[in-house]
N, C-alpha and C positions, 0 to 999 in steps of 0.2 A: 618838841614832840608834835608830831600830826593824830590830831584827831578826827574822824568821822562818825557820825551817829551815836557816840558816846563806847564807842568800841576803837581802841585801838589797832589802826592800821599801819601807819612808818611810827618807827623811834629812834633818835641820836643818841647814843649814850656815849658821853667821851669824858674816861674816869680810866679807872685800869681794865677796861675791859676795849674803849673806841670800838662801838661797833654800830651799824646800823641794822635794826629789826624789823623787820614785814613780819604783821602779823597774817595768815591763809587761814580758809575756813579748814584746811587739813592741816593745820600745824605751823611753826612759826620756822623763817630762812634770816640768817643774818650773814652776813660781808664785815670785815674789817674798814673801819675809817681812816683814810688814808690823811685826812689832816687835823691839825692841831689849833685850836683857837685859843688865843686867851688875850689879853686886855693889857695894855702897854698905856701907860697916862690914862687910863679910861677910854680909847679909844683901840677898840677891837681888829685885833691880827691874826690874821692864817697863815702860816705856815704847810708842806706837807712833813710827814713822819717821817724821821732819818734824814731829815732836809733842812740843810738851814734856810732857804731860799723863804723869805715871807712874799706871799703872793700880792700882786698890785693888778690894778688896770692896762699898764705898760706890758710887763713880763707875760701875761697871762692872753694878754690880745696877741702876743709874739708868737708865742705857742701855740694858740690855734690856730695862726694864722701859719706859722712853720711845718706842723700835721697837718694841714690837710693842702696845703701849695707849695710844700717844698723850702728849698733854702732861700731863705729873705737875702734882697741886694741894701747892702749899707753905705752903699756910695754917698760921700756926702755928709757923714754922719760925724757930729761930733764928738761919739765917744759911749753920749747917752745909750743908745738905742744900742750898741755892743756889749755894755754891760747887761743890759736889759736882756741881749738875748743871749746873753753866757745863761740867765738865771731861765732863759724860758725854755733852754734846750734841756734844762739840770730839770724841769719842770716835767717835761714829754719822758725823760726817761727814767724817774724815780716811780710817775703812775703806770709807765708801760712794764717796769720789774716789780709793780706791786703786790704780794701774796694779800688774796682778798681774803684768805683764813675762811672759804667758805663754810659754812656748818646750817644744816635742819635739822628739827626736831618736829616731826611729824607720827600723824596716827593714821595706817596705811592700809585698810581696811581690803579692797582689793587684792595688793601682793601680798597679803599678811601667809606666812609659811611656818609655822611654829617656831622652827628651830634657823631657816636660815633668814629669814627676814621677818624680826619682832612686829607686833601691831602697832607699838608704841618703840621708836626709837629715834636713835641722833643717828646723822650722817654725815662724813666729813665728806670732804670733794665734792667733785662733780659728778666723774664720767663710772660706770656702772665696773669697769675694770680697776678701778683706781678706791672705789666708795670703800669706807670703815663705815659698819652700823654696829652700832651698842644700843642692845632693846632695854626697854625701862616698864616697870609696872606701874606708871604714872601718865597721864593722859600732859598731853604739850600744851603747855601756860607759860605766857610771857614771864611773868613771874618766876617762875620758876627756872625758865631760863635764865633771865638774866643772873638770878643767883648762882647756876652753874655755870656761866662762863664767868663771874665775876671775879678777878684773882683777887680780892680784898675780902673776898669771903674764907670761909672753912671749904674745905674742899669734900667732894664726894668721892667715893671711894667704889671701885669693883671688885665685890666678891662674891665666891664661889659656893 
């Protein structure tokens, strides 16, 4: 967890929810975490989601070096480096298909419309033709986020 001034600004959470948190002076934006850590002998592995591929220095240099210059020449190669870039190509296209589960929970002081845009609400998506908003009579807290996106909690419920 990143802290600043004693106010939380970024947070990792990777539990059942993997997500990353920016906290905003209007309210709080989180992304889905597209990878997996965890501790093999004690010595710490990543992985991405839905991936078997564990990340390295090899594979992961392959891959940026594949995105942004194109197909690598493996002349020469004996064998390493093909393996490497079977996992760096499985690397470029699991993050370029990945749904980053965008979601805000902001207080929108500005566009606030009573009825069609709450002061207090969550937003899925991005683009303004695509957005779900669900308005909330509770002002946006980390905290409180995290508990509602948390699937190991109780769940919240909408009603009428």
């Amino acid at each position: 967890m990143i802290k600043y001034d004693a106010d939380e600004i970024v947070s990792i959470h990777i539990a059942s929810m993997s997500r990353i948190i920016f906290k905003r002076d209007s309210g709080i934006m989180s992304i889905a975490f597209p990878f997996c850590i965890s501790s093999i002998d004690g010595q710490p592995e990543i992985s991405l989601r839905g991936n078997d591929v564990v990340l390295n220095s090899a594979n992961t240099s392959l891959a940026i070096s594949q995105y942004l210059n194109g197909p690598i020449d493996l002349e020469g190669d004996d064998g390493y480096l093909s393996n490497q870039l079977e996992d760096a190509i499985s690397i470029i296209s699991t993050l370029e298909n990945y749904e980053d589960g965008y979601v805000r929970f902001d207080k929108d002081e500005i566009n606030q419309n009573a009825e069609a845009h709450p002061l207090c609400h969550f937003d899925f998506y991005y683009t303004e033709s695509a957005a779900i908003k669900i308005g909330f009579d509770l002002d946006p807290e980390v905290n409180l986020f995290r508990e509602f996106m948390d699937a190991s909690k109780p769940r919240y419920y909408a009603r009428k």
